[in-house]
C-alpha positions in Angstrom: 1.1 18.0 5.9 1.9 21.3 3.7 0.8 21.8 0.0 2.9 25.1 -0.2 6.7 25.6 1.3 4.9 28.7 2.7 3.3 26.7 5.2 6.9 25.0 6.3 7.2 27.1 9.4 11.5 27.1 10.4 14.3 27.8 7.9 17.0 25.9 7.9 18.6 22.6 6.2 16.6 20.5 4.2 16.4 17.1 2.9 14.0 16.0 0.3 12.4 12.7 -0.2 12.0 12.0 -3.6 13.8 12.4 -6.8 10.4 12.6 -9.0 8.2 15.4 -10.4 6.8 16.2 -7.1 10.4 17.0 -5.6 11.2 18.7 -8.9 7.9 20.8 -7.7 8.8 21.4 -4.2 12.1 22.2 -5.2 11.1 25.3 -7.7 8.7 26.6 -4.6 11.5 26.5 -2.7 13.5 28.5 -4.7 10.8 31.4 -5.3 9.5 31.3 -2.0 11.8 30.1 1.0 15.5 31.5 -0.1 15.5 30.9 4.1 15.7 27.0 3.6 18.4 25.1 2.0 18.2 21.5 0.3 21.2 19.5 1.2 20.8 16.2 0.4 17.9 14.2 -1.4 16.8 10.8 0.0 15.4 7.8 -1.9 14.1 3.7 -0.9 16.4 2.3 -3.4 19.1 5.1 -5.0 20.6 4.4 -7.8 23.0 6.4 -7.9 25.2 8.6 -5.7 23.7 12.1 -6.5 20.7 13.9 -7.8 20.7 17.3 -8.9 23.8 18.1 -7.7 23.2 16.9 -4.3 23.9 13.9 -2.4 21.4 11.2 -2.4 21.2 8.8 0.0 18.9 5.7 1.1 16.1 6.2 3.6 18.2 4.0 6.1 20.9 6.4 6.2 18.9 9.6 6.8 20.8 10.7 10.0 23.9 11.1 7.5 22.3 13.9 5.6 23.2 17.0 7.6 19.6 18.3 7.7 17.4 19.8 10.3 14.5 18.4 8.6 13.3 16.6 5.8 10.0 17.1 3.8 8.5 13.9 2.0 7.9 15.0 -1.5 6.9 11.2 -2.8 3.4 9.3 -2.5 3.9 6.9 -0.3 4.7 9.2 2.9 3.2 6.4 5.0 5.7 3.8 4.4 8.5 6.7 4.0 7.2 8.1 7.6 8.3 4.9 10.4 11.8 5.0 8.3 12.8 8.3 9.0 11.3 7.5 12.2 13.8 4.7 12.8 16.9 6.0 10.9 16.2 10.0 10.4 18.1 10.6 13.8 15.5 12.3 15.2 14.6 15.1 12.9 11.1 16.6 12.2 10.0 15.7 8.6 6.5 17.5 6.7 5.0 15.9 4.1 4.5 17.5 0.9 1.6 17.3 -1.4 1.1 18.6 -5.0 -2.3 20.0 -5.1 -1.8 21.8 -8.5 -2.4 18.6 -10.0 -5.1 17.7 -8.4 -7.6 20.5 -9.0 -6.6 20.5 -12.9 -8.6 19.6 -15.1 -7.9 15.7 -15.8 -5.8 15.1 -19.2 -7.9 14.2 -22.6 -8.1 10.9 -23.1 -5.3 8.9 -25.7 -6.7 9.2 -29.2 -8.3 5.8 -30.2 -6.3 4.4 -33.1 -9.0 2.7 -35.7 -6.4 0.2 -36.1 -6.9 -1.4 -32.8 -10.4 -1.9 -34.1 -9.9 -3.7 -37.1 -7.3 -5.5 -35.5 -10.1 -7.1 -32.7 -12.6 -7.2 -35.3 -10.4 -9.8 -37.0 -10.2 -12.0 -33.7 -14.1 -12.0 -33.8 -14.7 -14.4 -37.1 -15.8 -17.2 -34.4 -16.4 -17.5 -30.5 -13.5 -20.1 -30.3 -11.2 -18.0 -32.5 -12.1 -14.8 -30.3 -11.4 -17.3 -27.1 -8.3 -18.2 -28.2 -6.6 -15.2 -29.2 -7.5 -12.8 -27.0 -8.2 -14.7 -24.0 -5.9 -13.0 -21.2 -7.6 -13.3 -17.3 -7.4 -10.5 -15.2 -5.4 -10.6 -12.6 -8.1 -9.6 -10.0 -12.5 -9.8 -9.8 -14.2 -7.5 -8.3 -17.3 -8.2 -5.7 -20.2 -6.3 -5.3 -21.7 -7.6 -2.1 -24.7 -5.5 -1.5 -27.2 -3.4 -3.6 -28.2 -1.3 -0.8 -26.4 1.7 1.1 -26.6 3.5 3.8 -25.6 6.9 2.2 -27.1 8.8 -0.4 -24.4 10.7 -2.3 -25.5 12.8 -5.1 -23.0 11.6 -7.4 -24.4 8.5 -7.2 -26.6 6.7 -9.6 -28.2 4.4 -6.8 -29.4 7.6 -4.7 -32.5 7.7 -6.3 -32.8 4.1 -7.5 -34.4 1.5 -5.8 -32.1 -0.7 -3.5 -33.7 -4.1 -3.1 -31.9 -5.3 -0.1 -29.8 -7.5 -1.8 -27.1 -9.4 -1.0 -24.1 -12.1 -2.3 -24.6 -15.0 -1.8 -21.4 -16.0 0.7 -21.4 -19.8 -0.5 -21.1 -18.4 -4.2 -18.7 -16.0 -3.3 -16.6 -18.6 -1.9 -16.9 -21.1 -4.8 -16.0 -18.0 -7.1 -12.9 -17.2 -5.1 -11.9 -20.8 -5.0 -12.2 -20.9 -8.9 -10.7 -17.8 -9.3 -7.1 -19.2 -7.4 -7.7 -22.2 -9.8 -7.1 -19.8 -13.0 -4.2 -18.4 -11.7 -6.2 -15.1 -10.5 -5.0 -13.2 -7.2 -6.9 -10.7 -6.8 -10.0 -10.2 -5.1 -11.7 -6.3 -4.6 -14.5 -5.6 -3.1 -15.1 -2.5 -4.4 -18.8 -1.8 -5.0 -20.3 -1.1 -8.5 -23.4 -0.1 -5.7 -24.0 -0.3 -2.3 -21.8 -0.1 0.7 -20.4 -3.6 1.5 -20.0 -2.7 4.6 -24.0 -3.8 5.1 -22.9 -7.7 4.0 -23.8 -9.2 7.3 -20.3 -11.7 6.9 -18.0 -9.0 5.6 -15.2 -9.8 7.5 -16.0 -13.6 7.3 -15.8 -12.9 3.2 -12.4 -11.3 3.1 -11.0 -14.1 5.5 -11.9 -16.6 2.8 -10.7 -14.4 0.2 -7.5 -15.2 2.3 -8.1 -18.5 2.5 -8.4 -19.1 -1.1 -5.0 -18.1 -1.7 -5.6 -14.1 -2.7 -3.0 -12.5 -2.2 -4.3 -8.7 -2.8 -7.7 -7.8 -1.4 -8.9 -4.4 -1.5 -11.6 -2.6 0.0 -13.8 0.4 -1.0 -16.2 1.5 1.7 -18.0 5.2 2.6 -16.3 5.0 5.9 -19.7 4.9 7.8 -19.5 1.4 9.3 -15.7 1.4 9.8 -15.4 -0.5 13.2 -13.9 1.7 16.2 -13.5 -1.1 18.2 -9.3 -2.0 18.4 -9.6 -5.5 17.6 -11.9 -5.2 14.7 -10.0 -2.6 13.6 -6.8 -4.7 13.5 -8.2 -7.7 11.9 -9.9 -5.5 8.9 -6.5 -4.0 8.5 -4.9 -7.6 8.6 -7.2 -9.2 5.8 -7.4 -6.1 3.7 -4.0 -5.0 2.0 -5.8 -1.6 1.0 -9.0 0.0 2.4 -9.9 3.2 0.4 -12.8 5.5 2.1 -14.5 7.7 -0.2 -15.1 11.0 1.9 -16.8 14.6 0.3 -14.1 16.1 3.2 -13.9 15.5 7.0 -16.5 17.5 8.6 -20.0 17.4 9.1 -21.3 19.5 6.9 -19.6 17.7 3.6 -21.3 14.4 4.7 -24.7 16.0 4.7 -24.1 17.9 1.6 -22.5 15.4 -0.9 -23.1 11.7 1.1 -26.3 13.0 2.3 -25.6 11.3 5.5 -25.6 12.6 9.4 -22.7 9.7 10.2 -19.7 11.9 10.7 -18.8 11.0 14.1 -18.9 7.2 13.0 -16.7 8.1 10.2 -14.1 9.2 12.7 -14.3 7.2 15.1 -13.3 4.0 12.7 -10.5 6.4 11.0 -9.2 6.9 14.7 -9.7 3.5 15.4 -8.0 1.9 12.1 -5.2 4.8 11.9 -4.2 3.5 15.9 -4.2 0.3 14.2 -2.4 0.8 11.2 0.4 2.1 13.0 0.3 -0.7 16.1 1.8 -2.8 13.2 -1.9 -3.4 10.7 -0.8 -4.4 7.7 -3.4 -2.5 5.0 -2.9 1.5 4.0 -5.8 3.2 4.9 -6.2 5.6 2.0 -9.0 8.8 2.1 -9.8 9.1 -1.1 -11.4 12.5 -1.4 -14.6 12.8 -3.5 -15.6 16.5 -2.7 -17.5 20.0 -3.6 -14.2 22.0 -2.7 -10.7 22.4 -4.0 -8.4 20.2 -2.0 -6.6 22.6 -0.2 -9.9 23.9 1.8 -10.5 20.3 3.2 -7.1 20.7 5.2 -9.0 23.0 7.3 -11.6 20.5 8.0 -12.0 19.9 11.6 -11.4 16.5 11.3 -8.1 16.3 9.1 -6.9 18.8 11.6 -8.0 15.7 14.6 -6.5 13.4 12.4 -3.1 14.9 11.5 -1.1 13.4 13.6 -2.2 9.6 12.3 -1.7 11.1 9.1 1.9 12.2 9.3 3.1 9.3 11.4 1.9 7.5 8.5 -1.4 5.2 10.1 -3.8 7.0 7.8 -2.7 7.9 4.2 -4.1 10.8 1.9 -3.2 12.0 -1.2 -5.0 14.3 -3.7 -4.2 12.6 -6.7 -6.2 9.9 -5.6 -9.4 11.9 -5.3 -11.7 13.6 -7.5 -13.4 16.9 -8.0 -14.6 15.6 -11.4 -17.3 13.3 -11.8 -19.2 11.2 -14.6 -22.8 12.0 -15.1 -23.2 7.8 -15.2 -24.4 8.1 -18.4 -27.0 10.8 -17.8 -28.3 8.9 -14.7 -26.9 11.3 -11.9 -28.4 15.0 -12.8 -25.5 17.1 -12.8 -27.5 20.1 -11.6 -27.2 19.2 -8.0 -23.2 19.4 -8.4 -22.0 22.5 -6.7 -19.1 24.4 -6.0 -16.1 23.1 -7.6 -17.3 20.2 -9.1 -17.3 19.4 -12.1 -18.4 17.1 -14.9 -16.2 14.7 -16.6 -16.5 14.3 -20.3 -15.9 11.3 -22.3 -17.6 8.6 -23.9 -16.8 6.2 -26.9 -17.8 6.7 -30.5 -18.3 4.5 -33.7 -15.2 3.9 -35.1 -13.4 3.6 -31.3 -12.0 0.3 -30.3 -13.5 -1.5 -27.2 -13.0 -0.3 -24.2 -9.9 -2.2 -22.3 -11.8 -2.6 -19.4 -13.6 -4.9 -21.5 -11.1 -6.6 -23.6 -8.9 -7.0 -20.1 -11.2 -7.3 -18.5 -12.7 -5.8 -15.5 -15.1 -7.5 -14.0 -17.3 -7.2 -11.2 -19.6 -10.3 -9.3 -23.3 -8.5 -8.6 -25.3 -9.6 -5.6 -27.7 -12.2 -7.4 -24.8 -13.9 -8.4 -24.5 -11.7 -12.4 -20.7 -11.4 -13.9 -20.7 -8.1 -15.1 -18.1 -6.7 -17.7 -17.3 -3.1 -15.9 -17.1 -2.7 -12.7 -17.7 0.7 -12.5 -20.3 2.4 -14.6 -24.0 1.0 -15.4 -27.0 3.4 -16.7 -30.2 2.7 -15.3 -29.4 -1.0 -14.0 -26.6 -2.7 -13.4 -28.4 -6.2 -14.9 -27.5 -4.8 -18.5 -26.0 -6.3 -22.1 -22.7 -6.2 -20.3 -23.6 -8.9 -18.1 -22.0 -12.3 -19.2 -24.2 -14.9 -17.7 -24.6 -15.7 -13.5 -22.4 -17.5 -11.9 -24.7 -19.3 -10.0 -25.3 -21.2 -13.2 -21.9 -21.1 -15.3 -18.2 -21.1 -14.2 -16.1 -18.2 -14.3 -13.8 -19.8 -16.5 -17.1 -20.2 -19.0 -18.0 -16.5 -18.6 -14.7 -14.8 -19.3 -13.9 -15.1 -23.0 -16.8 -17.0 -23.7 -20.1 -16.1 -26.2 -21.4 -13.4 -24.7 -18.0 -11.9 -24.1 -17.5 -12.6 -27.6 -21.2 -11.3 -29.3 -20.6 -8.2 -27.0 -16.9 -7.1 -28.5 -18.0 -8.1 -32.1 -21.5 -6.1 -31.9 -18.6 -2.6 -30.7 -16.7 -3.3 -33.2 -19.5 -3.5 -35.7 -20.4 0.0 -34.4 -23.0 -1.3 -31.8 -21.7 0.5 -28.6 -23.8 -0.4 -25.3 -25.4 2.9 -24.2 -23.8 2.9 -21.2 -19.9 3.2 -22.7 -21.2 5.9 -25.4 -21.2 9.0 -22.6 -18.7 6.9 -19.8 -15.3 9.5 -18.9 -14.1 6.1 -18.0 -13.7 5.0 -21.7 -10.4 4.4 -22.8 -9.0 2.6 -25.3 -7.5 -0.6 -25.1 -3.3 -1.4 -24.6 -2.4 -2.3 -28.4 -0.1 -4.6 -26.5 -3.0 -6.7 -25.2 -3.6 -7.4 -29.3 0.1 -8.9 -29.7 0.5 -12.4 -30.4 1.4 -14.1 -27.7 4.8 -16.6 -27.3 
């Protein structure tokens, strides 16, 4: 894995896979830096047409025709790119590419929010049945939070210094909430933490199996990689019920973990990666994706001792990292995390919604996330000092999902925003961003 043509140690023939802005990327490196290598062909999944930049371009499955004596990957998904050029790339060494430039840059200002959309929600807010009925759109996924505690500490975390409580989801709810969700139509189920590691949930796996079993057909996972299992067979059957499992890490090496996850479980870490990347590439079926939440810039983590372990599960495509799915930015939570202990290259993200501004979309959309006691929560990924907040709709323990979403307090909550009453917790959030105007189209 390069992030510089520098690093690509033979001249020779090239062919690049990818037609985007990363190969438009690689391609000027490689004409400032490496006169020595020459692109002769670009490779593509689905080509829709015979050339790019002047070059042939060719599918995946016809590598071996380029004429190269290697290809670099300059596209995201490397790991599903990887076992076809292993298969069809006629036995050529390929490097993988990735765009780091973009990565450490600042993240882009948020859209302007047009004062339109606002008026134009306001006006489907003269009643809770008139709100219900015009705007009512279900999400296409839920998320779960299935613990309030954790087993890490990280200090860009609001629940480091917050009590925990111990508690945990309900699995009987969570299983009449999945079963309700596949009635509406909804397909989606991630258990992706608002808090907490759901990693602690005593019947984790036993949760995502009936997420299965309900008919979901996209479950996700968001874990800190501490309990990962390193056993093969557990390994397999996460990978099996979980189409994604993302693993925050500060950087793979001990030191990061003490510093930014305040935790000493490193080794644990790397055993499950080991264990899930052997997995993932004995025929799993979920991508494995670090997602890298660190103190440095990007490039430094590749010296980490343990992406230097790990590199060959990463090239061969059984684990899967990419930059632009991490952060060196992060959200103060609303003034909940102190920013002071931030160091090195991070940074804080602005961002927050003023009067005037729309909703948010996560709200309008919406995102939603099940707490452990049972709460629907508008957001499922900022809260102030609790959780338990004015963007909780009701608990499902007590209403139906169908009765939350869309219903009063969904309703009482967009028409107080609108009226310039904007929950504290959205008035600082860098999430914020203003909702699709094609969410406020009539529909046929």
């Amino acid at each position: 894995m390069i992030h510089h043509v520098r690093q690509i140690p033979q001249g020779g023939r090239a062919a690049i896979y990818g037609t985007g802005g990363r190969a438009d990327k690689l391609m000027a490196q490689l004409r400032e830096h490496r006169p020595d290598i020459t692109p002769v062909a670009f490779l593509s999944g689905n080509p829709q047409t015979a050339t790019h930049n002047g070059l042939p371009l060719l599918p995946g499955t016809r590598a071996a025709e380029a004429g190269h004596d290697f290809v670099i990957i300059a596209a995201y998904g490397y790991d599903e790119i990887a076992p076809v050029l292993r298969r069809h790339g006629g036995g050529k060494p390929h490097y993988v590419f990735l765009d780091m430039e973009a990565a450490n840059a600042p993240k882009p200002p948020r859209p302007v929010p047009d004062p339109a959309l606002n008026r134009d929600v306001l006006l489907r807010c003269g009643s809770p049945e008139e709100f219900r009925a015009s705007l009512r759109r279900l999400p296409e996924k839920l998320h779960f939070t299935l613990s309030s505690d954790c087993n890490c500490a990280c200090i860009f975390c609001p629940c480091s210094h917050k009590p925990r409580g111990g508690q945990m989801l309900d699995p009987e709810l969570a299983r009449d909430v999945l079963a309700q969700m596949a009635a509406l139509g909804m397909r989606g189920a991630d258990f992706s933490p608002i808090m907490g590691e759901g990693m602690l949930h005593p019947q984790f796996y036993e949760l995502l199996a009936a997420a299965r079993a309900a008919g979901m057909t996209d479950v996700r996972v968001t874990t800190n990689g501490t309990l990962l299992p390193a056993e093969p067979e557990r390994a397999r059957l996460l990978l099996d019920l979980a189409d994604g499992v993302s693993v925050s890490s500060p950087g793979l090496m001990p030191e990061a973990y003490r510093k930014v996850f305040r935790s000493g479980r490193f080794d644990a870490v790397m055993a499950g990666l080991e264990a899930l990347g052997q997995a993932k590439l004995a025929g799993g079926k979920g991508r494995v994706n670090i997602c890298l939440r660190t103190y440095r810039p990007f490039e430094e983590t590749f010296e980490d001792t343990g992406f230097l372990r790990l590199a060959p599960l990463f090239k061969a495509g059984g684990l899967f990292f990419d930059p632009a799915d991490g952060s060196i930015e992060f959200d103060t939570w609303a003034g909940a995390v102190d920013a002071e202990v931030f160091s090195s290259a991070m940074r804080v993200a602005e961002g927050g919604a003023a009067k005037g501004d729309p909703p948010c979309g996560m709200l309008l959309a919406p995102a939603a996330t099940v707490l452990p006691d049972g709460s629907l929560r508008l957001c499922p990924c900022r809260y102030q000092d609790d959780p338990h907040d004015e963007l909780v709709l009701g608990n499902l323990k007590d209403e139906p999902l169908d009765a939350l979403l869309y219903g009063p307090a969904h309703f009482e909550l967009v028409r107080r925003w609108c009226a310039g009453d904007i929950p504290p917790v959205c008035r600082s959030c860098a999430l914020y961003s203003p909702p699709d105007p094609a969410w406020l189209e009539p529909r046929a």
